[in-house]
KOLSEGU-418426 format. One record per residue (C-alpha): residue in three letters; x, y, z. Coordinates in steps of 0.25 Angstrom, whole numbers, padded with zeros to 4 digits, always signed. Layout:
<sites>
ALAXYZ/...
</sites>
This chain:
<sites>
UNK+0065-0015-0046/UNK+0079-0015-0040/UNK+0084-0008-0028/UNK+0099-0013-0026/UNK+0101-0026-0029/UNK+0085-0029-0025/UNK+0074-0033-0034/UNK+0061-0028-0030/UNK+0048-0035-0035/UNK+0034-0032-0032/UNK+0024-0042-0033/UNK+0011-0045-0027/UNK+0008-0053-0014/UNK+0006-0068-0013/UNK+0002-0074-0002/UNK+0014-0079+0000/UNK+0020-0066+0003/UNK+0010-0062+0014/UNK+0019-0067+0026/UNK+0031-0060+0021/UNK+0022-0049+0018/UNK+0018-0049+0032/UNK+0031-0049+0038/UNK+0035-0037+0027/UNK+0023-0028+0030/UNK+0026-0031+0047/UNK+0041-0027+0045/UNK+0038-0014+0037/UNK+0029-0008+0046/UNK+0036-0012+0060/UNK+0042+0000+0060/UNK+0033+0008+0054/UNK+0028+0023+0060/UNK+0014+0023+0059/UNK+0011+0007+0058/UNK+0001-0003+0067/UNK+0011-0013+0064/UNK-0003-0022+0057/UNK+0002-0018+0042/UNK+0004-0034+0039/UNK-0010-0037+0046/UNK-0017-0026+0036/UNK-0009-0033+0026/UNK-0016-0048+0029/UNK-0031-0041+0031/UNK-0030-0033+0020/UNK-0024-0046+0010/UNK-0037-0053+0016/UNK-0048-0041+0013/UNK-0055-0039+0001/UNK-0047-0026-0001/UNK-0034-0034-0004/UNK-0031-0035-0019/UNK-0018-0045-0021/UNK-0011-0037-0033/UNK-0010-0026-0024/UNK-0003-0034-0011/UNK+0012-0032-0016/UNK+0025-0035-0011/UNK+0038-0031-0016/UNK+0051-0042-0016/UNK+0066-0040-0014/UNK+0077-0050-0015/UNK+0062-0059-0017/UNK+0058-0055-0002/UNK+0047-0047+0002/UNK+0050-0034+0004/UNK+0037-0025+0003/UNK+0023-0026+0003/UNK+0010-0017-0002/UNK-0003-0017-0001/UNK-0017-0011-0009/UNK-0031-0014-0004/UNK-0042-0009-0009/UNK-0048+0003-0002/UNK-0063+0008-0001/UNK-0063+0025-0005/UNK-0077+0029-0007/UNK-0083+0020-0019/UNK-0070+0017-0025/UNK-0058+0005-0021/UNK-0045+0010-0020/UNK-0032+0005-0014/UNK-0024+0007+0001/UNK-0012+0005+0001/UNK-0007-0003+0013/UNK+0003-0008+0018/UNK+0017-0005+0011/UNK+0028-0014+0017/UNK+0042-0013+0015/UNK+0052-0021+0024/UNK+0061-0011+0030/UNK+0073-0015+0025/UNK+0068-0013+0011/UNK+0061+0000+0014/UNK+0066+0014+0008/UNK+0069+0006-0006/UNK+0057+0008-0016/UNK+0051-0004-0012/UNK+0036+0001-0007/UNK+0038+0010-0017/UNK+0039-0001-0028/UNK+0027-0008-0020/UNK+0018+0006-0021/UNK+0021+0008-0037/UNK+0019-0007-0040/UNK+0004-0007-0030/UNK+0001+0007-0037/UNK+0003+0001-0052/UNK-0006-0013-0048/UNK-0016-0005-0041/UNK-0017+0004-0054/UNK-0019-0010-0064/UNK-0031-0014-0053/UNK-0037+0001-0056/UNK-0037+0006-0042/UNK-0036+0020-0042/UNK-0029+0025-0027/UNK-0023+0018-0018/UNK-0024+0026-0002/UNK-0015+0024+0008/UNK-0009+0030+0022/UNK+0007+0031+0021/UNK+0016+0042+0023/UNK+0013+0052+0012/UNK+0030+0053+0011/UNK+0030+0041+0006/UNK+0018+0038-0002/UNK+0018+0049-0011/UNK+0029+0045-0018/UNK+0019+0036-0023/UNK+0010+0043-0029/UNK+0002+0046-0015/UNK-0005+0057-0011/UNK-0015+0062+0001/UNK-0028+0052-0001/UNK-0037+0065+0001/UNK-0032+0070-0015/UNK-0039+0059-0020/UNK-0051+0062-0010/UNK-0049+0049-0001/UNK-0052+0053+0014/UNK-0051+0044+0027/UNK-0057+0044+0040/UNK-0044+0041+0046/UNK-0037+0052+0053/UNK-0023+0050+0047/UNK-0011+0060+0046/UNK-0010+0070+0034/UNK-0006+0063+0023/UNK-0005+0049+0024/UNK-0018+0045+0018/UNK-0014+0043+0004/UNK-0018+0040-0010/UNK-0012+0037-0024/UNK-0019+0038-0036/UNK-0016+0025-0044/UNK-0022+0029-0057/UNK-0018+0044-0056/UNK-0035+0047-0059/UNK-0034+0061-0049/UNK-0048+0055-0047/UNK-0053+0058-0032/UNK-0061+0049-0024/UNK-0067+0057-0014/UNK-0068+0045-0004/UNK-0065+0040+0010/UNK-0058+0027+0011/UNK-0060+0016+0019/UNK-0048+0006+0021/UNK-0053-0007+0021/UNK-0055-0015+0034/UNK-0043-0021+0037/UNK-0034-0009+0038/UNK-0041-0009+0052/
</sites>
């Protein structure tokens, strides 16, 4: 995709990249409202967890430098295996130009190929839903967490309508 004069590309993660991704993820979330400033420590726990799946670590290139970064693990909702979504990174100076967006569409199609059917997330429901998000309660995912209204979200990666009906449990190392 081109934006100006800039050639976006989207590609999976090597582990090549994971400094530059570290400093990527450290920089979009430095100023960050609600962060813990930890998004690039989740990102090395959860490349070494059994959750992690490598065609689902993602980063997007402009002018052939790292610009943003995304993340799917798998996530444990009742009897199923579905996806969070966790982190997206985009470098501030390339933020506010499609390239998250661009990193969502291109996670959403991969995860669809692997057959996973919802990928859940907390993010800000203005921005998220641009993308297909909706409430995580529509598909019957609950949490024990105490979170404000909205932000616990859900897509519905093969458009089934199917509900779950089922807590999920993040994994270990988001904690």
């Amino acid at each position: 995709m081109v934006y100006g004069q800039d050639i976006i590309c989207i590609r999976q993660e090597t582990p090549a990249d994971y400094d530059i991704v570290y400093q990527v993820v450290t920089k979009a979330f430095e100023n960050a409202e609600h962060s813990d400033g930890q998004e690039q420590n989740l990102v090395v726990r959860l490349r070494k967890s059994r959750n992690f799946i490598p065609q689902l670590s993602l980063v997007a290139e402009v002018e052939n430098k790292i610009a943003g970064y995304i993340l799917f693990t798998k996530l444990k909702a009742g009897s199923t295996i579905q996806l969070a979504l966790a982190p997206l990174a985009v470098l501030p100076e390339w933020q506010k130009q499609g390239i998250g967006g661009r990193l969502i569409a291109e996670g959403h199609r991969i995860a669809r190929e692997l057959g996973y059917e919802f990928s859940i997330l907390i993010g800000y429901p203005s921005y998220y839903s641009r993308f297909g998000y909706v409430a995580a309660a529509e598909f019957g995912f609950s949490t024990d967490w105490d979170l404000p209204s909205g932000v616990f979200m859900a897509c519905d990666l093969q458009n089934s309508g199917r509900k779950i009906n089922a807590k999920v449990e993040y994994s270990e190392e988001f904690f």
